[in-house]
C-alpha positions in Angstrom: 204.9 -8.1 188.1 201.3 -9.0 187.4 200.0 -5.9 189.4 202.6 -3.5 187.5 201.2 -5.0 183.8 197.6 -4.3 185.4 198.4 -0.8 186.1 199.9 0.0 183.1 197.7 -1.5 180.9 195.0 0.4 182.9 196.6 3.7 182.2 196.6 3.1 178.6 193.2 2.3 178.4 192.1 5.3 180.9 194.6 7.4 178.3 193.0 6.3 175.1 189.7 6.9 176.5 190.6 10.6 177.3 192.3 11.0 174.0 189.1 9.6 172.7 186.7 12.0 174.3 189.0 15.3 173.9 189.4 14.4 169.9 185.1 14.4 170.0 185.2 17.2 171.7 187.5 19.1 169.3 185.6 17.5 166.2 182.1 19.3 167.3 184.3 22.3 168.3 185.5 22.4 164.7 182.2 21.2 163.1 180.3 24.4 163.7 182.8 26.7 161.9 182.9 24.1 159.4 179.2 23.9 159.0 178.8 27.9 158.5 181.6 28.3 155.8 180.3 25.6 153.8 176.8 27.1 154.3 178.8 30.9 153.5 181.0 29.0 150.4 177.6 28.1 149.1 176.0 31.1 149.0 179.2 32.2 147.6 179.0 29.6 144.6 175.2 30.9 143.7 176.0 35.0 143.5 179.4 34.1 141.5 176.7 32.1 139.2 174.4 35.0 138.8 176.9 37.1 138.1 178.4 35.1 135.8 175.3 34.4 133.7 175.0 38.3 134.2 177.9 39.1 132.4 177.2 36.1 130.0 173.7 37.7 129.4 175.1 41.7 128.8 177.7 39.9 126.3 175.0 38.2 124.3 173.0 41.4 124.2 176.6 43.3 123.4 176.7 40.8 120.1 173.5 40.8 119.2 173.5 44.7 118.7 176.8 44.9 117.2 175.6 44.1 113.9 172.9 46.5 113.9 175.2 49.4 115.3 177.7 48.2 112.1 174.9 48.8 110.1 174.1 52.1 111.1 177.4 53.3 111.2 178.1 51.8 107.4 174.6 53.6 106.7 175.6 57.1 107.8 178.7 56.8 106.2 176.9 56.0 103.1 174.4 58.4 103.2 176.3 61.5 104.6 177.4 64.7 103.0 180.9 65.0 101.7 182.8 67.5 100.3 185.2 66.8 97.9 187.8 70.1 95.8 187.6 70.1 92.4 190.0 72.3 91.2 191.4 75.3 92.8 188.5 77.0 94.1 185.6 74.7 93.4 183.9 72.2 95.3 181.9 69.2 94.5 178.8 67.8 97.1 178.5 64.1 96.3 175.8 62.3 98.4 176.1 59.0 99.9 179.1 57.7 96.8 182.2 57.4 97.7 185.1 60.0 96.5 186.9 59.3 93.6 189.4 62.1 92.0 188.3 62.6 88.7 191.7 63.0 87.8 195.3 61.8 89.3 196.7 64.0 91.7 200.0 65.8 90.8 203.3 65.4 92.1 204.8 68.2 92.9 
């Protein structure tokens, strides 16, 4: 009885032992892979940062000349040429003033 409790104890052991070693030998088998996509995952992280503060950047420099484009537009609006009837056959250049009828139009 003593000799059977000996020999199954002993195959335990010499089981958990070989479990042991195959479960290190699987853990460096799936530490390399592990290693490069962290090292990939990283270099990941840092372009998706730089293009990030790209876009951030291009967005600044999109507001910042917004109000000067305004500007310009507002000012060419002002300051262009229009051409406004007055009557039946004449016309009227106004330069950089808005339109205003001099008198209501009819309904007809």
């Amino acid at each position: 009885m003593l000799l059977v409790m000996a020999l199954v104890t002993g195959g335990i052991s010499h089981r958990f032992k070989m479990l042991k070693r195959e479960q290190l030998r699987l853990k460096s088998i799936v530490a390399q892979p592990t290693q490069e996509l962290s090292e990939q995952l990283t270099m990941v992280d840092a372009k998706n940062r730089q293009i990030l503060d790209s876009i951030v950047y291009a967005r600044f420099l999109q507001n910042a000349l917004s109000p000067v484009e305004n500007r310009i537009i507002q000012n060419i609006r002002r300051r262009t040429l229009n051409m406004s009837p007055q009557g039946c056959c004449e016309w009227r250049l106004l330069w950089g003033s808005k339109l205003e009828r001099p008198y209501p139009r009819s309904r007809s």
